[in-house]
C-alpha positions as CSV (number, residue, x, y, z in Angstrom):
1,X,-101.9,60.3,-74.2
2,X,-104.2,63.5,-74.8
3,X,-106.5,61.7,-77.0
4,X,-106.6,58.3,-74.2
5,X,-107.3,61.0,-71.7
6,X,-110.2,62.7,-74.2
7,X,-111.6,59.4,-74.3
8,X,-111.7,59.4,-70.4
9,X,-113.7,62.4,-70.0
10,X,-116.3,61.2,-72.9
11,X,-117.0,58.0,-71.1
12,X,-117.2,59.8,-68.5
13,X,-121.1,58.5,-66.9
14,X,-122.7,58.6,-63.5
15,X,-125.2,57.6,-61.7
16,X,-125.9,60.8,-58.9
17,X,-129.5,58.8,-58.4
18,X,-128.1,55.5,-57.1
19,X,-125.5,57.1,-55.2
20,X,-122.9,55.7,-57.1
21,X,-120.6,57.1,-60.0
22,X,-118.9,55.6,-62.6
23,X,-115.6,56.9,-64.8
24,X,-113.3,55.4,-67.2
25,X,-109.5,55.9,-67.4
26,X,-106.8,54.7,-69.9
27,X,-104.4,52.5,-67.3
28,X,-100.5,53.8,-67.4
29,X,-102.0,57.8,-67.0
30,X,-99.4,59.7,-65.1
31,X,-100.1,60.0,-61.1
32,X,-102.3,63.6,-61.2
33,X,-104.6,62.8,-64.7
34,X,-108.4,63.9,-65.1
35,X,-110.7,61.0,-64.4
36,X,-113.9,62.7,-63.1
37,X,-115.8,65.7,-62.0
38,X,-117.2,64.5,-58.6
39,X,-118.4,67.7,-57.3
40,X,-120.6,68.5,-60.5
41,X,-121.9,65.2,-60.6
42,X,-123.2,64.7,-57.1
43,X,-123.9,68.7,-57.5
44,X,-121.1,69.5,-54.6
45,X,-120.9,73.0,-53.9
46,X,-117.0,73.7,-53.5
47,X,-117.1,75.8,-50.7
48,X,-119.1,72.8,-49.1
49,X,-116.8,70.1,-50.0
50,X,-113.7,71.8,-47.9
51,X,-116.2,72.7,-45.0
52,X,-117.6,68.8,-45.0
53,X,-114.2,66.9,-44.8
54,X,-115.2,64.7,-48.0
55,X,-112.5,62.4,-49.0
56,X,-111.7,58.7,-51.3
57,X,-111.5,55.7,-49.4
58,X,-110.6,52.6,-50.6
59,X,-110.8,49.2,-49.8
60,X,-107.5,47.8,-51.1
61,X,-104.1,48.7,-49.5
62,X,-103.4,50.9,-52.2
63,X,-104.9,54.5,-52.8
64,X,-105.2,54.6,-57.0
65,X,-107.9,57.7,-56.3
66,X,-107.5,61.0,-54.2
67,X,-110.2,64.1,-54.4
68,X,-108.8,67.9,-55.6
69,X,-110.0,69.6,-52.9
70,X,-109.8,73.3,-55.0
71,X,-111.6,71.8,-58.3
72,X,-113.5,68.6,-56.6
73,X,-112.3,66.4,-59.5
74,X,-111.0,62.9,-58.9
75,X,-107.4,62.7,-59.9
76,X,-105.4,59.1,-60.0
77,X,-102.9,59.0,-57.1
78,X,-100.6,56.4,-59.0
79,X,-100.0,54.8,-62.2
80,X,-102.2,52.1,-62.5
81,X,-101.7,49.1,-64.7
82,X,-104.2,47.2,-65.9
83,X,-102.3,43.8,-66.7
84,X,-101.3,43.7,-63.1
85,X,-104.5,44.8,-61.6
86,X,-106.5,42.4,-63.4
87,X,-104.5,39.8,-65.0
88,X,-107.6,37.1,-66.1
89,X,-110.6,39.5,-66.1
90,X,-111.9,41.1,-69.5
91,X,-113.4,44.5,-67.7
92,X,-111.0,45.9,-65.3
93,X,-113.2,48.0,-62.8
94,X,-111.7,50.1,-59.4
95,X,-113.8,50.6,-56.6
96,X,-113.7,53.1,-54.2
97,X,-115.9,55.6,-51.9
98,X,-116.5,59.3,-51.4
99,X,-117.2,59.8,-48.1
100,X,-118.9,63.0,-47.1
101,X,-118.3,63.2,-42.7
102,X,-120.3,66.0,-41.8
103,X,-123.2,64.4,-43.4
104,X,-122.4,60.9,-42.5
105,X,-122.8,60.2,-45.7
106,X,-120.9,57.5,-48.7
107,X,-121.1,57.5,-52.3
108,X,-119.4,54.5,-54.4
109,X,-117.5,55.3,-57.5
110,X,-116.7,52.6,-59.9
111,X,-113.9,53.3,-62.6
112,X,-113.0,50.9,-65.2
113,X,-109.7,51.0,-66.7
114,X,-108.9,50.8,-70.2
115,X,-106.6,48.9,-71.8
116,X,-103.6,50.6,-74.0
117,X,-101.2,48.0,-76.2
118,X,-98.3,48.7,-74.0
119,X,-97.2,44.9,-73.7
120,X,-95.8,43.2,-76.8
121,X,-96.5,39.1,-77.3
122,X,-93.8,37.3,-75.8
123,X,-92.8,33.5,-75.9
124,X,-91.8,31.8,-72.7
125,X,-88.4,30.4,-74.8
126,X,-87.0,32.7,-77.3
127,X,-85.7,29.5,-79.3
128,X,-87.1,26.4,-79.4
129,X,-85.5,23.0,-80.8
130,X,-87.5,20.1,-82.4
131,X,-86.2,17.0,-83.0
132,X,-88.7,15.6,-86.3
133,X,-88.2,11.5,-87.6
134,X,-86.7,12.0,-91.8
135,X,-89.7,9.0,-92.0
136,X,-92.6,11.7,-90.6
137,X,-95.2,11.4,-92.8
138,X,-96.7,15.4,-94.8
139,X,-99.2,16.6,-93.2
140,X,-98.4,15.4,-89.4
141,X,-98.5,18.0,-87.2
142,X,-96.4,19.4,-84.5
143,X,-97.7,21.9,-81.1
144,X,-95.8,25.1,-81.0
145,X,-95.4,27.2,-77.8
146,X,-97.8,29.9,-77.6
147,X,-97.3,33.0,-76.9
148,X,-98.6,35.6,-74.0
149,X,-100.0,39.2,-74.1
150,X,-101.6,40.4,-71.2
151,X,-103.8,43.6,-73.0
152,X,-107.0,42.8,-74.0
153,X,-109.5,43.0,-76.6
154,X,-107.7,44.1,-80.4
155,X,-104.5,44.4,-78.2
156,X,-104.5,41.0,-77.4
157,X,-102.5,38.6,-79.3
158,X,-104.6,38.3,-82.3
159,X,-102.4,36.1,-84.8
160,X,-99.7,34.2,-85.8
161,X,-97.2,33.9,-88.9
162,X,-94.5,31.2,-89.9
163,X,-91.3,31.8,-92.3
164,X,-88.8,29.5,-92.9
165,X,-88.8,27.2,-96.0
166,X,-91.0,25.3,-98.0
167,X,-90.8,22.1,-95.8
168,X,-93.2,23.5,-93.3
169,X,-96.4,25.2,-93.0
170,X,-98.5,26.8,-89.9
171,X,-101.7,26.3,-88.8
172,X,-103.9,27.5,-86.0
173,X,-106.5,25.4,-83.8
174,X,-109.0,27.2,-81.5
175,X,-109.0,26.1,-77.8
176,X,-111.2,24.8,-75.8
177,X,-111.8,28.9,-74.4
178,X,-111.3,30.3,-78.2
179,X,-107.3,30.6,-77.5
180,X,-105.2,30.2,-80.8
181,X,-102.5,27.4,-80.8
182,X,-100.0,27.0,-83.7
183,X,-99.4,23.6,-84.7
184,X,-96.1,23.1,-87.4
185,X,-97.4,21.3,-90.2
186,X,-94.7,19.2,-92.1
187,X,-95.8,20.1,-95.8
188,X,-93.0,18.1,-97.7
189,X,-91.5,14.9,-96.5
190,X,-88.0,15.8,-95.0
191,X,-84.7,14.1,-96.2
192,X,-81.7,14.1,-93.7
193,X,-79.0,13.9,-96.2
194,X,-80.3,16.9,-98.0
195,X,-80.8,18.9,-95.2
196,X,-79.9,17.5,-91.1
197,X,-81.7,20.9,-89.8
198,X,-84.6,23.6,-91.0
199,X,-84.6,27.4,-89.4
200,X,-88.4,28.8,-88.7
201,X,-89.6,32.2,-87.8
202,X,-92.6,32.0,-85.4
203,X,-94.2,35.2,-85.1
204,X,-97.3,36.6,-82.8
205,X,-98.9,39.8,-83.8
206,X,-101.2,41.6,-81.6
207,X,-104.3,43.9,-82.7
208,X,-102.9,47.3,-81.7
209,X,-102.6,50.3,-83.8
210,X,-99.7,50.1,-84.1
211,X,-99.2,46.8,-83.9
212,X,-96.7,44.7,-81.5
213,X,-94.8,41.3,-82.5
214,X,-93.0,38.7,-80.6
215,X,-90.7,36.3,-82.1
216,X,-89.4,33.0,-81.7
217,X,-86.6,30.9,-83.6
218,X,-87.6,27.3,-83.9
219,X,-84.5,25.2,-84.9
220,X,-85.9,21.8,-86.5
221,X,-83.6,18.6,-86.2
222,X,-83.7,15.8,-88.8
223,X,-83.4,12.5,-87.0
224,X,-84.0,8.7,-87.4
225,X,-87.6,6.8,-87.4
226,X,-89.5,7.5,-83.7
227,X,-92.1,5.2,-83.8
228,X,-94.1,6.1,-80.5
229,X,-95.7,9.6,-79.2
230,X,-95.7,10.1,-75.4
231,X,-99.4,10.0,-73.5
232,X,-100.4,11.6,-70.6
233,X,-102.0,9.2,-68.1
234,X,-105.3,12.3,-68.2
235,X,-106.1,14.9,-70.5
236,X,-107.2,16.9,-67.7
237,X,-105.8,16.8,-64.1
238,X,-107.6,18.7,-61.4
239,X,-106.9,19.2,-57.9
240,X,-108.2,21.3,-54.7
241,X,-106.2,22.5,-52.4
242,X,-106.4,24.9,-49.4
243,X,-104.5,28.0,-49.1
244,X,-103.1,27.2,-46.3
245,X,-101.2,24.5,-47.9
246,X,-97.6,24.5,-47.0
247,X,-94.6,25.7,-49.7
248,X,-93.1,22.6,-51.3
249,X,-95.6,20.4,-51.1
250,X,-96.5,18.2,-53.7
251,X,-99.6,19.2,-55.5
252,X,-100.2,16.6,-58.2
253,X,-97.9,15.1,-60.7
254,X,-99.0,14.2,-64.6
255,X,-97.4,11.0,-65.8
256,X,-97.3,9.8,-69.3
257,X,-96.1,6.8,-71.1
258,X,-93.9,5.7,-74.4
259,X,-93.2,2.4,-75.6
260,X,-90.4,3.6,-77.4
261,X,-87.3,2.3,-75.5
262,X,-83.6,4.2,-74.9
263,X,-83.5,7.9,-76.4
264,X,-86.7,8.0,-77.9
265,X,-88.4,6.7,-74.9
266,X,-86.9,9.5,-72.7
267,X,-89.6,11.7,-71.4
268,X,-89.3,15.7,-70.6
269,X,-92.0,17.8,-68.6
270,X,-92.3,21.5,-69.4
271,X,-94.7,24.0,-69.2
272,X,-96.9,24.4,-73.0
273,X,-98.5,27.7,-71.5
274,X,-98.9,29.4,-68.2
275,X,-99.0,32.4,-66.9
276,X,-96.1,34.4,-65.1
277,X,-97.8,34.4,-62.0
278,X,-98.8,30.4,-62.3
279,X,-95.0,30.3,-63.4
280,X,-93.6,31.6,-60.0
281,X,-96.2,29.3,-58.0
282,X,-95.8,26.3,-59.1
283,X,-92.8,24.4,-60.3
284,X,-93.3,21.5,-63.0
285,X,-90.1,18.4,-62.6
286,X,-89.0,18.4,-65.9
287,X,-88.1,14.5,-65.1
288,X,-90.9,13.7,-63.0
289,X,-94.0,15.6,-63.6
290,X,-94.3,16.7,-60.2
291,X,-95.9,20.1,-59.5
292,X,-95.1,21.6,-56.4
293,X,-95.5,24.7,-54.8
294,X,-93.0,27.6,-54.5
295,X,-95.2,30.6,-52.9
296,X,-97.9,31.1,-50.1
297,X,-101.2,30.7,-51.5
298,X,-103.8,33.5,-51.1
299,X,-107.6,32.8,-51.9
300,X,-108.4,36.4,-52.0
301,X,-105.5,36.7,-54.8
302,X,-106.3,33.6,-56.8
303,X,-109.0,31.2,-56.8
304,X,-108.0,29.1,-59.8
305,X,-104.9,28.4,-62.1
306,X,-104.3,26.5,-65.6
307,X,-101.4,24.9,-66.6
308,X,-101.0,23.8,-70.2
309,X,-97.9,20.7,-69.5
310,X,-96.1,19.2,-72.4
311,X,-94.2,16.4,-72.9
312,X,-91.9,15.5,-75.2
313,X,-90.0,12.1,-75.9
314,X,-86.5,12.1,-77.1
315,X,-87.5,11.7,-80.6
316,X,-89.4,14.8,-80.3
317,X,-92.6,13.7,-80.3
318,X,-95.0,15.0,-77.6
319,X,-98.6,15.3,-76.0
320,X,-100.3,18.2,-74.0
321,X,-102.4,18.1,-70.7
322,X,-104.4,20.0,-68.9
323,X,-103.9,21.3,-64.8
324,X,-106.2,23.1,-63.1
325,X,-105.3,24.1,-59.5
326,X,-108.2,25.4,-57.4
327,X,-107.4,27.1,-54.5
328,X,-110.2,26.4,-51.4
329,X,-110.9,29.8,-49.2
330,X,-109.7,28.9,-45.0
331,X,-110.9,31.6,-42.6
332,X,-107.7,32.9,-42.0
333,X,-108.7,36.8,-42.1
334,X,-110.9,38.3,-39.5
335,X,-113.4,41.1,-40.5
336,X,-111.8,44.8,-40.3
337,X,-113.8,47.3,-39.0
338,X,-113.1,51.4,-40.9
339,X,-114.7,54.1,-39.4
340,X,-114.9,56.6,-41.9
341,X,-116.5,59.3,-40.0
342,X,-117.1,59.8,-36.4
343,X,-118.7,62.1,-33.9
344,X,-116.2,62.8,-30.6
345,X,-118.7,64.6,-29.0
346,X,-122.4,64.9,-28.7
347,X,-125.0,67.4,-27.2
348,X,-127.1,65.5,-24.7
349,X,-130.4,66.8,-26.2
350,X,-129.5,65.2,-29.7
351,X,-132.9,63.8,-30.8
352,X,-132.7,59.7,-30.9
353,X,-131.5,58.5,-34.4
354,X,-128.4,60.7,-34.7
355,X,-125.7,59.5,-36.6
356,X,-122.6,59.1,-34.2
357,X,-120.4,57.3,-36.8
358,X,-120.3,55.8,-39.9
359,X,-118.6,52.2,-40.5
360,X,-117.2,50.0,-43.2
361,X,-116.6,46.2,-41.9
362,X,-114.8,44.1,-44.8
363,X,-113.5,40.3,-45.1
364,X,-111.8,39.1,-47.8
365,X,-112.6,35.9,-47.2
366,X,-115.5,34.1,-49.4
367,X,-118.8,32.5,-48.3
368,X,-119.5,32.1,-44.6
369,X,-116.0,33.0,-44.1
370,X,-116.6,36.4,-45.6
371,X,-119.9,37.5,-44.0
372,X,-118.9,39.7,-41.2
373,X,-122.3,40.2,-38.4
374,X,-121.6,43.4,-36.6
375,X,-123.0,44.2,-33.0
376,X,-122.6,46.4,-30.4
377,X,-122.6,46.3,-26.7
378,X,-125.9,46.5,-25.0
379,X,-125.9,48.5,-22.1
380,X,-125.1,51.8,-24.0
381,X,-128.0,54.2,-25.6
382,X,-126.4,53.9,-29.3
383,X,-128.1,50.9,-32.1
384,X,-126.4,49.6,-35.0
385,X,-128.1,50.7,-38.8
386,X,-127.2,48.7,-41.8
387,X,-126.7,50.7,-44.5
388,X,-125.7,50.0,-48.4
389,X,-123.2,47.4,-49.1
390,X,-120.9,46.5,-45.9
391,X,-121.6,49.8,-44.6
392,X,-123.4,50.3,-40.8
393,X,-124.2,53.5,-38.9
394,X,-124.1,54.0,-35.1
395,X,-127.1,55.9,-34.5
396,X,-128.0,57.4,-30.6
397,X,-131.0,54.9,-29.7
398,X,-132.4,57.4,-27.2
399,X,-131.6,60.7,-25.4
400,X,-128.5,61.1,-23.5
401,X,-127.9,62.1,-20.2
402,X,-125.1,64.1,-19.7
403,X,-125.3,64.2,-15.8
404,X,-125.9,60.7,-15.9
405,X,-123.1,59.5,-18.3
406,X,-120.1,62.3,-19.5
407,X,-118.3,60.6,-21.5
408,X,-118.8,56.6,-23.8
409,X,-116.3,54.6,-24.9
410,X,-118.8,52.8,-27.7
411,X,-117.2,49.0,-28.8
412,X,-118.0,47.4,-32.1
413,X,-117.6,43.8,-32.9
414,X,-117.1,42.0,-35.9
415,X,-117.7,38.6,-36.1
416,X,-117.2,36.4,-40.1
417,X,-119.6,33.0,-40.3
418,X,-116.0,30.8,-40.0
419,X,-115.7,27.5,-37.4
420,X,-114.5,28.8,-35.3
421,X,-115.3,32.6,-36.2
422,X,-112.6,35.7,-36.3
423,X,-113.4,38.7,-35.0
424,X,-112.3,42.4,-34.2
425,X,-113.4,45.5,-32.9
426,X,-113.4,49.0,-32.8
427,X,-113.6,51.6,-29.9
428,X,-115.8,55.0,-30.5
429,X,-114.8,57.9,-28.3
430,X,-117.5,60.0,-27.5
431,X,-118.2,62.8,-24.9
432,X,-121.4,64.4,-24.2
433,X,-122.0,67.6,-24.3
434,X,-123.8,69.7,-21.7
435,X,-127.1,71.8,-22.4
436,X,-128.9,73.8,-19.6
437,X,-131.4,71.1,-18.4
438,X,-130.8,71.1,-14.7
439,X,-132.2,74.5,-12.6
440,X,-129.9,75.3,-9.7
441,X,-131.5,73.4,-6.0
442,X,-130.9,74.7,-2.7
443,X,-129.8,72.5,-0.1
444,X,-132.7,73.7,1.7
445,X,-136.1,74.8,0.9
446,X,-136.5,77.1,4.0
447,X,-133.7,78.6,5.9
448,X,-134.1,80.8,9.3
449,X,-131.4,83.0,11.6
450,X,-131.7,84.6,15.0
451,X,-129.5,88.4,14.9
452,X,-129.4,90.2,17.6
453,X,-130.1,94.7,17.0
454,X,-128.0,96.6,16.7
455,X,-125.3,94.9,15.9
456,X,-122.2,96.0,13.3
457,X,-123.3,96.3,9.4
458,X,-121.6,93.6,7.5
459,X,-122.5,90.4,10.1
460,X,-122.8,87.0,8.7
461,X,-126.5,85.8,8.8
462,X,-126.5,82.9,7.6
463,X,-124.9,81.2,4.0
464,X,-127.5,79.9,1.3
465,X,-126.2,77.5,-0.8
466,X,-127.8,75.8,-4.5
467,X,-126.0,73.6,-6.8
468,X,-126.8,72.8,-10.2
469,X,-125.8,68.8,-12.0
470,X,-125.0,70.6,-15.4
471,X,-121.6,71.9,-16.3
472,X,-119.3,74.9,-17.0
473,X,-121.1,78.3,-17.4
474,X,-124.3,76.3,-16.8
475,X,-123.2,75.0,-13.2
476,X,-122.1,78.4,-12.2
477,X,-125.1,79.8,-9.9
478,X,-125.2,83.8,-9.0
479,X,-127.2,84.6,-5.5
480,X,-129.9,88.0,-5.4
481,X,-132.5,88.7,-3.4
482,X,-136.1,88.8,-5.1
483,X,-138.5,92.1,-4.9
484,X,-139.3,92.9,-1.7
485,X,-140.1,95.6,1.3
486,X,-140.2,95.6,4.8
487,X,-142.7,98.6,6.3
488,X,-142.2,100.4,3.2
489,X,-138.2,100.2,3.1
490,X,-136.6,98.0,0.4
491,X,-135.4,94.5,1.9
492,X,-131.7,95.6,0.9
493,X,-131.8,98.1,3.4
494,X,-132.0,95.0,6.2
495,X,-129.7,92.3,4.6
496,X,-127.8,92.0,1.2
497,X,-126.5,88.5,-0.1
498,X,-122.8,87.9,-1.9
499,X,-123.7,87.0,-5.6
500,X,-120.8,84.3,-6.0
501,X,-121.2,83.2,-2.2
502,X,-124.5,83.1,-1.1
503,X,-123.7,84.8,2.2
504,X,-126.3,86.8,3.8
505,X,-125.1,90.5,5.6
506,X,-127.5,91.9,7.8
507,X,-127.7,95.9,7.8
508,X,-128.3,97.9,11.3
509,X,-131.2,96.3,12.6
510,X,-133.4,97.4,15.3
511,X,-136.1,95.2,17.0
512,X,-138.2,98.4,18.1
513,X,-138.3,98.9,14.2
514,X,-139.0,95.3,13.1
515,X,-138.7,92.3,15.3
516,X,-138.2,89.8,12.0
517,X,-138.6,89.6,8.2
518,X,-138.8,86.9,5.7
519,X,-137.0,87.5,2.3
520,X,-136.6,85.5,-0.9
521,X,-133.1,84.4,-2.3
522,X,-133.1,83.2,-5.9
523,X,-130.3,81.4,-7.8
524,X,-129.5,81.7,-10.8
525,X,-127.1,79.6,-13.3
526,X,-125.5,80.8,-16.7
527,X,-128.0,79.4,-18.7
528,X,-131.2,81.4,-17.2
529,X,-132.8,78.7,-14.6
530,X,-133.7,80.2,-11.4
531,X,-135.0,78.6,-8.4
532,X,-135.5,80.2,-4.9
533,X,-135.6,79.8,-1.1
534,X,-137.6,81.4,2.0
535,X,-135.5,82.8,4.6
536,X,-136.9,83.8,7.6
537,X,-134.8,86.2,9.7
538,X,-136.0,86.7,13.6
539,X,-134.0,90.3,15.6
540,X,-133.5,89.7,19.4
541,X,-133.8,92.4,21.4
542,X,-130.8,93.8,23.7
543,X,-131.5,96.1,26.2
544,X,-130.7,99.7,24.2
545,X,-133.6,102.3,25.5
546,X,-133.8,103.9,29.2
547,X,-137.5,103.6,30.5
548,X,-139.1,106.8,29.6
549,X,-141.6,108.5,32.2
């Protein structure tokens, strides 16, 4: 384990100036091991990486990756097995993305994972019987079962080895896609009355250090002259079917013939070679040939399967066809929509371009099936930005307007290419923020009051009002009067205004002193904006002074 995991770190490569990384990991690691340093390779500050909410996504329903948030390594989140992950595929790679949400930002990390010997070649049948004519001629030859080992590379199954007696020797033919099959080759002519049955020793070694072997008995049977070999109608059968097919239907059956008669004439249908997963989809009729199907199909899970079918006659002798299944992609997923990072609120005076949220949209369907058009509704001030890959950004298209609009409820559709197209869509929450863009305005410009002298301190004038469109502390609006004087005196000693109320108060008046007096009122919200108003106050006279001689 320490040295597969030293190996990890020294194949360890990235690629900072694509925006992409790229690790390798020994599969079967425990949950926890070392794959990469992320935050020295993108050159992450670690203070930075807590502050920005950066985190792994992935695009399968399984996490494999998570991010240290202390070290800024990337750590596997499970065990991950490479035989199960990638069953046909030489290079086993795992995709996922760091996602960086206070800078709207997405790096992709590829990790390919390597391959340990940690399955052992194993034969479908652990004993096999073969049923061999005393009048077979040397040197006729006889397909074996082959064995299956998932690992790849010098894990793989890499050879095979035959004991027994001196009857029978092994040899092994390359297939058609460089696979090894043993063939028993009958070296000495057999003789029933000397010896009715033969016990062989079929062994398959893989390349590992150390090495793994599988084993199978093969029990040979002596019998009388079989003059005929079975033969498949088709060396090669292939069919195309949708995944939507239903479970137990009929997919194709292989026929082949004898003209042998009775026992030897009897035909059996088996599987020569398949894999586990073809072995739980598809079942073969041992009596008639027909392949039918046991499991859902799922393009995104399997586009093709090969069967290797054998049949064998009563007398043993036997012929091998080809199946290959190809599974045809429906439009039976609509596009999903992740928002990996998203604004919930906005200051109105964010400059046109800002990034709102950032979006993944992914189809697992193929071809026009799997490309998913995004859009977004048009009657809101936001614009969609393809980015790398299946990514998008929402992006403001111009400025807000808080007093306007307070508050968005942003949809985004997917649509995939299919007849008739799947969608879906995703809401975006978003609520503008208020700057201080609106002075307060008075009701009216110009406001005017008749007070009689003389009359108690304290009266009601008159009430100025202003009100102001933005919000909160920059809404509130605070009444004073400006600078001013009135024959020398200052205009508070007149009239005074309530800051929160805009009520005027007049002060003793007296028309002998001044029969009327305009003053300024200014308002004033939190944020600084002022405006003002003229008020123009007129004092009647009451009759309070004896005529003087």
């Amino acid at each position: 384990r320490q040295r597969a995991l030293l190996w990890a770190v020294l194949l360890a490569a990235w690629e900072a100036a694509w925006g992409q990384l790229r690790y390798s990991v020994p599969e079967e690691m425990p949950k926890g091991s070392f794959v990469g340093d992320v935050a020295k390779d993108l050159g992450l500050q670690l203070p930075a990486l807590r502050d920005r909410s950066v985190h792994i996504t992935e695009r399968g329903r399984t996490q494999y990756f998570s991010l240290h948030g202390r070290t800024g390594h990337l750590l596997t989140a499970e065990r991950i097995d490479r035989e199960q992950l990638c069953e046909d595929v030489q290079i086993c790679v795992l995709r996922c993305e760091l996602v960086v949400e206070g800078e709207m930002k997405f790096y992709e990390i590829q990790v390919e994972i390597t391959d340990i010997n940690d399955n052992t070649p194993t034969f479908r049948e652990a004993e096999t019987e073969l049923r061999i004519s005393e009048t077979t001629a040397p040197g006729s030859r006889f397909p074996l079962a082959r064995a299956q080992d998932p690992d790849s590379g010098r894990n793989s199954l890499q050879s095979y080895e035959l004991s027994g007696d001196e009857h029978f020797s092994l040899a092994v033919q390359a297939g058609p896609g460089g696979d090894q099959r043993p063939e028993l080759v009958l070296a000495k002519a057999l003789d029933r009355e000397e010896a009715a049955f033969h016990e062989l020793v079929l062994r398959a070694v893989d390349g590992g250090d150390p090495a793994r072997t599988g084993t199978a008995r093969i029990r040979v049977t002596v019998v009388d002259a079989n003059d005929n070999a079975p033969v498949f109608s088709q060396t090669e059968y292939t069919v195309r079917v949708p995944e939507d097919v239903p479970v137990g239907s009929t997919l194709v059956t292989v026929t082949a013939t004898d003209a042998d008669e009775g026992l030897n004439g009897k035909l059996k249908y088996s599987y020569q070679m398949v894999s586990l997963k073809a072995s739980e989809m598809f079942h073969l009729d041992a009596e008639t040939g027909a392949i039918t199907l046991t499991r859902n199909l799922d393009f995104e899970e399997g586009t093709s399967y090969e069967l290797e079918v054998h049949v064998r006659d009563g007398g043993d002798l036997s012929d091998i066809a080809k199946v290959v299944i190809t599974v045809t992609d429906i439009n039976d997923n609509a596009p999903e929509i992740y928002v990996r990072s998203a604004l919930s609120e906005i200051s109105e005076d964010a400059p046109s371009g800002t990034v709102v949220a950032l979006l993944y949209v992914q189809d697992p369907d193929s071809g026009a099936n799997g490309e998913a058009r995004c859009a977004i509704d048009k009657d809101v001030p936001f614009r969609l930005q393809s980015s790398e890959g299946s990514y998008y950004r929402v992006v403001t298209a111009r400025e807000l307007d808080r007093e306007q609009v307070s508050e968005y409820n942003v949809t985004v559709r997917a649509a995939d290419g299919g007849s008739p197209a799947l969608q879906s869509s995703a809401v975006l929450a978003l609520r503008v923020l208020d700057v201080n863009d609106n002075a307060p305005v008075f009701l009216e410009e110009r406001y005017s009051a008749r007070v009689a002298e003389n009359n108690a301190a304290g009266a009601l004038v008159l009430t100025v009002r202003a009100t102001d469109a933005d919000w909160g502390q920059n809404a509130r609006v605070r009444y004073r009067l400006a600078e001013g004087r009135v024959r020398g005196a200052p205009l508070s000693s007149y009239v005074s205004v309530q800051a929160e109320t805009g009520a005027l108060l007049k002060e003793t008046l007296d028309f002998e002193e001044t029969r009327g007096y305009t003053l300024l009122v200014e308002a004033r919200d939190g944020g600084g904006l002022v405006s003002h108003c003229k008020v123009e106050v007129e004092v009647l006279d009451v009759n309070d002074n004896p005529p003087e001689i």
